[in-house]
C-alpha positions as CSV (number, residue, x, y, z in Angstrom):
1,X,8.1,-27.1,15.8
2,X,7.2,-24.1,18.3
3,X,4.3,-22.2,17.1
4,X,5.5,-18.4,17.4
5,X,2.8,-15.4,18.6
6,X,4.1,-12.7,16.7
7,X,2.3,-9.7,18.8
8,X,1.5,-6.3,17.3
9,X,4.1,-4.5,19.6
10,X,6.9,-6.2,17.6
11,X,6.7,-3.4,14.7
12,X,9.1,-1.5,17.6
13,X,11.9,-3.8,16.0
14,X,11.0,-3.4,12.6
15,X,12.7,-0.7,9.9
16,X,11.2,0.3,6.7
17,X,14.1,0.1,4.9
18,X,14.8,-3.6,5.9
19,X,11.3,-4.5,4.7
20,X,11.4,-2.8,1.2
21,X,14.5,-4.7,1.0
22,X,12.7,-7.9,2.4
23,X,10.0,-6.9,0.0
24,X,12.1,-6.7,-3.1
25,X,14.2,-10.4,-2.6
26,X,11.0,-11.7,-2.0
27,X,10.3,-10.9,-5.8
28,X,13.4,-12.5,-7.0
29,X,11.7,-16.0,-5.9
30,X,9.3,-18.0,-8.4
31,X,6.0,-15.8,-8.9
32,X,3.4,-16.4,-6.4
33,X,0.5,-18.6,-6.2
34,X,-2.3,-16.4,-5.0
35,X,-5.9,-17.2,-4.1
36,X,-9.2,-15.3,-2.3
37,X,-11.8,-16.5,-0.3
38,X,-14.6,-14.1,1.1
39,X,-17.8,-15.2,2.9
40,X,-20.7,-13.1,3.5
41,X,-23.6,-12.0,6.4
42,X,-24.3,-8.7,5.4
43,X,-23.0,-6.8,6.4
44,X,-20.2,-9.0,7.6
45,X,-17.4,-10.3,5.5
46,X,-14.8,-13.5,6.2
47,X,-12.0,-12.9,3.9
48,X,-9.4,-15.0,3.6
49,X,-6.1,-14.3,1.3
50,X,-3.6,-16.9,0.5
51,X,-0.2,-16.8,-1.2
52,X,2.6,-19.6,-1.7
53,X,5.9,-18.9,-2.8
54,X,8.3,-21.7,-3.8
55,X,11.5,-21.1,-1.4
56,X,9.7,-19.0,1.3
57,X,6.4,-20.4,2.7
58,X,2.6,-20.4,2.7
59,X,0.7,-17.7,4.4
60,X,-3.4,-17.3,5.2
61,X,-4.4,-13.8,6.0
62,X,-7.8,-14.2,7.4
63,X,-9.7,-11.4,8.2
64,X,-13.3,-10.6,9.6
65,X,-15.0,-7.0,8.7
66,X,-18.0,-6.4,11.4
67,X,-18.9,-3.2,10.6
68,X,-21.3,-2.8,13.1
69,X,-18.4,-3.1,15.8
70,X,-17.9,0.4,15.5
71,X,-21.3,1.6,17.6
72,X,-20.2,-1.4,20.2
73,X,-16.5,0.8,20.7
74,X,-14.4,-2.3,18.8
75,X,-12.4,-2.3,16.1
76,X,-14.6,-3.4,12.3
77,X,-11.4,-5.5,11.0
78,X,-10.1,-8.2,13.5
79,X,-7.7,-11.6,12.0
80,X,-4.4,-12.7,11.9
81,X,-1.8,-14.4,9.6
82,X,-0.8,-17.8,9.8
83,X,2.8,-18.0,8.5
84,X,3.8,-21.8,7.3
85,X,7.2,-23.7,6.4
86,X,8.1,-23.7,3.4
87,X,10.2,-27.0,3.5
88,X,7.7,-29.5,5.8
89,X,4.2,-27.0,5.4
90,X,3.9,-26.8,9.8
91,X,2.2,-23.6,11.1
92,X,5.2,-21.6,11.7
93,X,3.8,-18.5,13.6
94,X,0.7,-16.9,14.1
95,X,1.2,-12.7,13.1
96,X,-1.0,-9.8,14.4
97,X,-3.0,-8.8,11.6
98,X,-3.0,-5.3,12.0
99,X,0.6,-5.3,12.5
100,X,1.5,-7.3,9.0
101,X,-1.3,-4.7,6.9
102,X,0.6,-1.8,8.2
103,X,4.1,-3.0,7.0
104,X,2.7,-4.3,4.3
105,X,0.3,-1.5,2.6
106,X,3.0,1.5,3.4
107,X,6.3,-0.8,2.5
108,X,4.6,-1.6,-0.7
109,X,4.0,1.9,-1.4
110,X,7.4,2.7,0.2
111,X,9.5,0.5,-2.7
112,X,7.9,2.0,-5.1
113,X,8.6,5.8,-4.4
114,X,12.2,5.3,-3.3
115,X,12.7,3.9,-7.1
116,X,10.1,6.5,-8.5
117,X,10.2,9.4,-7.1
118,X,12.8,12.5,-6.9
119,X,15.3,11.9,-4.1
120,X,15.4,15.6,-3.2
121,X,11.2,16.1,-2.9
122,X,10.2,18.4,-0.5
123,X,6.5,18.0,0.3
124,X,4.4,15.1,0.4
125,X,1.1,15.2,0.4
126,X,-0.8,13.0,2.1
127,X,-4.9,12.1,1.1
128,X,-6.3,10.6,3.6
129,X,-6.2,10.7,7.4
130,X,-7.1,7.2,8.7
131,X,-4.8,4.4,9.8
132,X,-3.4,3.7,6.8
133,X,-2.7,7.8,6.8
134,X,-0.4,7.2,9.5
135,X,1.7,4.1,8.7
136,X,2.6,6.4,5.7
137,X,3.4,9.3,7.5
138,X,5.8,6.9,9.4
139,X,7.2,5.1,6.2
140,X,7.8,8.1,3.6
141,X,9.3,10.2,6.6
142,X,11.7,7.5,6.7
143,X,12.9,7.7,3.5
144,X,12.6,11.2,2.9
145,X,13.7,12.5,6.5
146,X,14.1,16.0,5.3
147,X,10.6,16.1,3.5
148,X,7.6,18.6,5.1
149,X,4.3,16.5,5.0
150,X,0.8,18.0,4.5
151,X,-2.6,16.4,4.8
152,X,-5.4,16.7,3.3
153,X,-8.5,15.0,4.6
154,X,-12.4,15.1,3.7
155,X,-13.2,15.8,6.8
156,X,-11.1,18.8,8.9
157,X,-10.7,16.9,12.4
158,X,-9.4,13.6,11.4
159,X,-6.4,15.9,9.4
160,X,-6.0,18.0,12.3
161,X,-5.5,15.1,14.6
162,X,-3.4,13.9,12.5
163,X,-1.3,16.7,12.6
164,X,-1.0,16.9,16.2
165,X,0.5,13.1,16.4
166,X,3.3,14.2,14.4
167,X,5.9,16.8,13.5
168,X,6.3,18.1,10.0
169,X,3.0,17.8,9.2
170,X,0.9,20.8,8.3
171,X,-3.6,20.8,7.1
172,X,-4.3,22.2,3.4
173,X,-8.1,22.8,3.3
174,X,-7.6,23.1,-0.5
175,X,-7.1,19.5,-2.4
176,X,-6.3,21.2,-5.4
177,X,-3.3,23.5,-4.0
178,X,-2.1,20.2,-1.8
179,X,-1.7,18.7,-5.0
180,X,-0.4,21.5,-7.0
181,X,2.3,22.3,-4.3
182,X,3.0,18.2,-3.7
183,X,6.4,16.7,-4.6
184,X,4.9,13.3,-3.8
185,X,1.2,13.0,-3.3
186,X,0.2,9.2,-1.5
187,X,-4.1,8.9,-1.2
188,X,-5.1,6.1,1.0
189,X,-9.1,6.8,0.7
190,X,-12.2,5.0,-0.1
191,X,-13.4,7.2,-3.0
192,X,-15.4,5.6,-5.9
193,X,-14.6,9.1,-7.8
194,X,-11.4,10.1,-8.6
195,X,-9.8,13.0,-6.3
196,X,-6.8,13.5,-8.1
197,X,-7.2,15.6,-11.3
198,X,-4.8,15.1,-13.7
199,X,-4.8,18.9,-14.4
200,X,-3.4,19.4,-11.4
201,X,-0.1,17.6,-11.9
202,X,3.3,19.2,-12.6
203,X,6.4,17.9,-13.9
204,X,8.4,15.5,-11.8
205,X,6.0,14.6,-9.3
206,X,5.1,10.5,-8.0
207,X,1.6,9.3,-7.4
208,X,1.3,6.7,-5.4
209,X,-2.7,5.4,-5.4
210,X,-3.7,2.6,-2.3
211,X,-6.8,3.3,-1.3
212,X,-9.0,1.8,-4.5
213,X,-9.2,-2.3,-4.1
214,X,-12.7,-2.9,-6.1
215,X,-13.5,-2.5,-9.8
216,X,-15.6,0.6,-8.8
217,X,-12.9,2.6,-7.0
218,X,-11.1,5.1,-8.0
219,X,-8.7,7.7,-7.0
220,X,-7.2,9.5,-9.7
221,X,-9.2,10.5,-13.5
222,X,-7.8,9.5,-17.0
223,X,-5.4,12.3,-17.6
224,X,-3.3,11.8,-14.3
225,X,-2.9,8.4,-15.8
226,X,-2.4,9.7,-19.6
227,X,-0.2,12.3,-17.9
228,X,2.3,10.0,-15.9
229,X,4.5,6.5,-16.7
230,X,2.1,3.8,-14.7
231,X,3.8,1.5,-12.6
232,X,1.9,-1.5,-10.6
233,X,3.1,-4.1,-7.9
234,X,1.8,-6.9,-9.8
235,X,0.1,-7.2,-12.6
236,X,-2.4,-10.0,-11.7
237,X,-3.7,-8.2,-8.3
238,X,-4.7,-5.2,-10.1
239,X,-5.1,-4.6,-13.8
240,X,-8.3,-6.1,-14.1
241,X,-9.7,-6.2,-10.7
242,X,-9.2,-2.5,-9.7
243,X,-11.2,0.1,-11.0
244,X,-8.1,2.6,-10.7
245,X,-6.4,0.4,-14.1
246,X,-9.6,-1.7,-15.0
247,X,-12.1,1.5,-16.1
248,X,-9.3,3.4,-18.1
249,X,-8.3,0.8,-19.8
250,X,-11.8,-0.7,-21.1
251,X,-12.6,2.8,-22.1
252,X,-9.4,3.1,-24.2
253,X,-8.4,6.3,-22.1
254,X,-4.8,4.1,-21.8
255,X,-3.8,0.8,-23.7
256,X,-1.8,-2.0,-21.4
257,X,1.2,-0.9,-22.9
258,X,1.7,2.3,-21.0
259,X,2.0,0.1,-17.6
260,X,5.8,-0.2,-17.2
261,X,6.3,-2.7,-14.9
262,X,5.2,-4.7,-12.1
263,X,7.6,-5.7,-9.2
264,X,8.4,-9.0,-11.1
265,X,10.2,-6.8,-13.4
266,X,11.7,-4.2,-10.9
267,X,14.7,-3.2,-13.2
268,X,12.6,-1.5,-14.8
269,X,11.2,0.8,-12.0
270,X,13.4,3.6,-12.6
271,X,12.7,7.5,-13.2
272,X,13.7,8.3,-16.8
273,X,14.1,11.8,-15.8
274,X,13.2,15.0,-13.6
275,X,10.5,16.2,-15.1
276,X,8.3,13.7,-15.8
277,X,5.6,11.9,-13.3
278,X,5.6,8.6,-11.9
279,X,2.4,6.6,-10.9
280,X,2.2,3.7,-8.6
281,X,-0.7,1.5,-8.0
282,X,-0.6,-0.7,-4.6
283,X,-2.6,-3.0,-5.3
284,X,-1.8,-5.4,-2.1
285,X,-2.0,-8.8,-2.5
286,X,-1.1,-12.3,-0.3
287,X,2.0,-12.6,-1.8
288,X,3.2,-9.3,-0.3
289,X,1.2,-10.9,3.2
290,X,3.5,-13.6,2.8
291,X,6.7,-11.4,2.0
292,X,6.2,-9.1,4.8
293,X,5.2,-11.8,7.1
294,X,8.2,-13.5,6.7
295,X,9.9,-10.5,7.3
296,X,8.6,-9.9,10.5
297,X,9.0,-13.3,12.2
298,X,12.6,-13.7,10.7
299,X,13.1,-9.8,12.7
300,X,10.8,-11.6,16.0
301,X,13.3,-14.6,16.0
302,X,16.3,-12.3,16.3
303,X,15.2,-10.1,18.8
């Protein structure tokens, strides 16, 4: 079997619509096995996520997080996926890392706010200014190609330069007024407080929460939860390993009942009505690795 080298530059063939699709057949399958592996030299990490779905493959996401790299002018995260058959378990391809997290953590995010949110919103409001900032400029302007995007950034010159990569986007200084004037607000930060008041919210609006992946972050308080209908893009990634579902719901600020739905259950990932909010947690996952990853190499094959 040839081993394929999936190279970053192949996201110029890729379409986000295609991999939300991708993304949502992949759910239809049998329910993935999903493991993690970390290793540590602090300040170092190896992490290593694996996935199995019966019908589409095996994939490895390994990763290494050198934070020190950053002084030396190279990037912190470096890795790659390994992709493997399904039918006979041979390496099938070898993916750029960075390449499968983007698709992945902005389709993820994408699926869920083309079922969630208002067709007709406006302005979306973006938290955050880093990579993952841009691979979500990229993926909601897609889907919403009439929508004006703001930014909103801790820091003024990582939104700024933002702004100047792109059209449409504009700088709100003010969190609270980016959030109050936001149809769809999407917050891809590392905050262990919450950012996103729930007092802020108005009626019809769709949170969509990536940036908290440990049991002490979070990005939004109790009453933007208590406010909105919770949805998740799996149940086992998040609801008791995330701090953004895990804290609220051992303090009894919401019960497990008032998450909907996982992706596992996506007929159920509908907007009941105009007024009231939607909130989405991305929770990642290897499963989605694998998803995506297949994705891409079927898209790399066909070129």
């Amino acid at each position: 079997m040839t081993i394929e080298i999936v190279p970053i530059a192949a996201g110029d063939l890729l379409d986000w619509h295609d991999l939300t699709d991708a993304i949502a057949a992949g759910h239809d399958l049998p329910k993935a096995e999903v493991g993690d592996t970390f290793l540590y030299r602090d300040p170092d990490t190896l992490l290593s996520r694996s996935a199995w779905i019966d019908g589409m493959g095996l994939a490895v996401k390994t990763a290494t997080i050198f934070p020190g790299n950053t002084q030396l002018g190279k990037r912190m995260v470096n890795g790659v996926v390994s992709l493997f058959s399904n039918k006979i378990g041979e390496l099938e391809a070898l993916i750029d890392f960075h390449l499968v997290t983007k698709w992945k953590t902005a389709g993820d995010s994408l699926l869920a706010a083309k079922r969630l949110a208002r067709p007709d919103a406006k302005t979306i409001l973006i938290i955050g200014a880093g990579t993952v900032g841009r691979s979500l400029r990229e993926a909601y302007g897609a889907a919403f190609p009439d929508a004006n995007f703001t930014i909103w950034n801790r820091t003024p010159e990582g939104a700024k330069a933002l702004v100047r990569s792109y059209d449409k986007v504009s700088y709100i200084p003010d969190l609270e007024t980016a959030v109050m004037d936001a149809d769809i607000i999407t917050s891809a930060t590392m905050s262990t407080e919450p950012l996103i008041k729930g007092a802020w919210l108005k009626p019809g609006q769709h949170i969509d929460l990536i940036g908290a992946y440990r049991a002490d972050m979070r990005e939004a308080d109790d009453e933007a939860l208590q406010k909105s209908r919770v949805f998740v893009d799996s149940f086992a990634t998040t609801i008791d390993h995330i701090g953004e579902l895990k804290t609220p719901l051992q303090s009894g600020a919401i019960a497990r009942a008032d998450v909907v739905a996982d992706y596992y259950d996506l007929s159920n990932f509908q907007r009941q009505s105009n007024d009231e909010i939607t909130l989405f947690k991305n929770g990642g996952g290897a499963h989605l690795d694998l998803m995506v990853s297949r994705y891409i190499l079927d898209v790399w094959r066909n070129r």
